[in-house]
N, C-alpha and C positions, 0 to 999 in steps of 0.2 A: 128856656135856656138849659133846663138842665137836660133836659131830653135831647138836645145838640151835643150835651158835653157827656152824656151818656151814650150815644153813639160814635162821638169822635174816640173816646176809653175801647168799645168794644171794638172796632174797625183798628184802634192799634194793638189790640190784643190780636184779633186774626193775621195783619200784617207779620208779628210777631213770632207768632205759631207760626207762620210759612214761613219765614224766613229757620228756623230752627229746623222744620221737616228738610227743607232742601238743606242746610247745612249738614244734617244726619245724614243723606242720601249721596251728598257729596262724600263725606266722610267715609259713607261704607261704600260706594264705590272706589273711591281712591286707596280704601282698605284692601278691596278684592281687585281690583291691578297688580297692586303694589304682590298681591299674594300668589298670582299668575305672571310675573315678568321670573319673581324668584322661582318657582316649579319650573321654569320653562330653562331657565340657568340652571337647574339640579339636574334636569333631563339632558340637558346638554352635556355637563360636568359628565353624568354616570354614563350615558350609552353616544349619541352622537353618531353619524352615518354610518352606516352595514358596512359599505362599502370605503370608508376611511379608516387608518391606520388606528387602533383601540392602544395600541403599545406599542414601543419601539426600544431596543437593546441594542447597545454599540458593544463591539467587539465581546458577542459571549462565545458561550461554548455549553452544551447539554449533549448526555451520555443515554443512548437509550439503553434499556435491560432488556436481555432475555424474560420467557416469563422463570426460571429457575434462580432468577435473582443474579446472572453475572452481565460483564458489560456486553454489549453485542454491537454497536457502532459510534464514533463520535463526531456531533456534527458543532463548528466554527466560522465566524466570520465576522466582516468589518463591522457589519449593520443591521439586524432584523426586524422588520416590520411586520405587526401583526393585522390581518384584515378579518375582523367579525366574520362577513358574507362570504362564504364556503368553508371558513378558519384555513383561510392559506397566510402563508409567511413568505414574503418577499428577502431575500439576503443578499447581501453585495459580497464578492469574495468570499466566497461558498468553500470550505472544504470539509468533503468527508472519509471518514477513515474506521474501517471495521477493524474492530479489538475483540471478537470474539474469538474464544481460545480455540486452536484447532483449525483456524482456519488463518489462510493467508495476510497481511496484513495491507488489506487493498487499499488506496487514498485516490481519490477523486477530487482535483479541484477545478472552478470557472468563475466569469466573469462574474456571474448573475446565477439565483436560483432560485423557484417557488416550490417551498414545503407543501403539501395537500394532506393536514394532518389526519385528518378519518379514512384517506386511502391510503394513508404508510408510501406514499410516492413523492420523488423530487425529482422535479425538471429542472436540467440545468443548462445553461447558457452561455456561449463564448469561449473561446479558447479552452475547451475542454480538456482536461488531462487527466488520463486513470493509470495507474500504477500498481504494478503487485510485484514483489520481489520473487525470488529463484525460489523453489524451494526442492527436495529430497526425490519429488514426482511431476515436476512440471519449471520450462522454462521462465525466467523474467518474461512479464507482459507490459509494455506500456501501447496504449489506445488512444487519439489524438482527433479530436473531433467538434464540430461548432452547434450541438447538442445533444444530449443524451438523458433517458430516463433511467434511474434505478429505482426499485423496489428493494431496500435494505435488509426488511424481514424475510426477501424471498431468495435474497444475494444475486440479483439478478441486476444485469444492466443489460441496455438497447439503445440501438439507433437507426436511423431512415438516413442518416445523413452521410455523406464521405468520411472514409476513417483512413488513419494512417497508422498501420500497426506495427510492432516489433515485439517480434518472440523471440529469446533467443539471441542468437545472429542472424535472424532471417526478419526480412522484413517483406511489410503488405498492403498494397492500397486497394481497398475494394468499397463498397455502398451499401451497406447495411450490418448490421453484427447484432447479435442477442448472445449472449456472455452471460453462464452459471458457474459462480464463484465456489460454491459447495460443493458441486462433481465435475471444478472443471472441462467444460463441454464449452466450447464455442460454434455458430453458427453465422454462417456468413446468406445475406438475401441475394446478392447480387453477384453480378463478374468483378473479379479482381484481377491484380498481377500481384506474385508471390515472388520475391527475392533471393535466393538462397546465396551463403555463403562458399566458398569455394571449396574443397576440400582440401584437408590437409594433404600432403605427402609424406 
């Protein structure tokens, strides 16, 4: 009898022990879940797809500098949307406008436009409108077109697409233009027709 009741003691001690091993083994697996759902939520929180929006700004405005420290152009609009994967910026009603001193004070706005921050370039989109007042050596410019690239740092603007221009009192439709804001140069790629005003008498 007792050797019955000596192994029924030891068979509930083993029972016992396994049941606490797999309670521990439960326990630290539901530990290290629990410690991987959260890492996987912190990785999400901090980074989250290349290619989705990392940040978004309604209605700002940022001023780029020359490198001498003055303003050199300002760029505004409804919406911007920042994309990790290439570091482009999506913006709705887009307009830009160079303030640096000495030179004409050009404004460009459109529908749509993608920043391409490491190449200093903006494509822009829709009903394009570029603007430059009279000044001392050169007539008003407005430029009217459904897209165009500028390079700000280079005060360059271009395009492949139809443009509708006025200089002046003359006005111009031709298909393609590259525009230098700094010496004044324009160039035209394609055939146009030129408008002239009539002469006075």
């Amino acid at each position: 009898m007792a050797t019955i009741a000596s192994n029924k003691r030891t068979s509930h001690r083993w029972n016992l022990l396994a049941m606490i091993v797999i309670g521990v083994f439960f326990a630290f697996g539901s530990f290290w879940l629990l410690q991987l759902m959260q890492a996987t939520e912190i990785d999400a929180q901090l980074g989250g797809p290349p290619d989705e929006p990392d940040y978004i700004v309604e209605n700002f405005s940022f001023v780029r500098m020359t490198p001498s420290g003055q303003p050199s152009y300002v760029v505004s609009g409804k919406r911007l949307a920042h994309i990790p994967l290439g570091d482009v910026s999506n913006v709705e009603q887009p307009l830009m406008r160079g303030v640096e001193p000495g030179r004409p004070p050009t404004t460009v706005v459109a529908k749509t436009a993608r920043i391409f921050h490491e190449e200093h370039r903006v494509e822009l989109f829709g009903d394009v409108d570029l603007q430059r007042p009279k000044t001392p050596v050169s007539e008003a410019l407005r430029v009217r077109t459904q897209a165009m690239t500028v390079l700000p740092d280079e005060e360059i603007v271009k395009t492949d697409q139809p443009i509708d221009m006025e200089l002046g009192a003359s006005s111009l439709k031709a298909v393609g233009l590259v525009a230098n804001n700094a010496t004044m140069q324009m160039q035209l790629s394609g055939r146009g027709r030129i408008v002239y005003p009539p002469r006075q008498r």
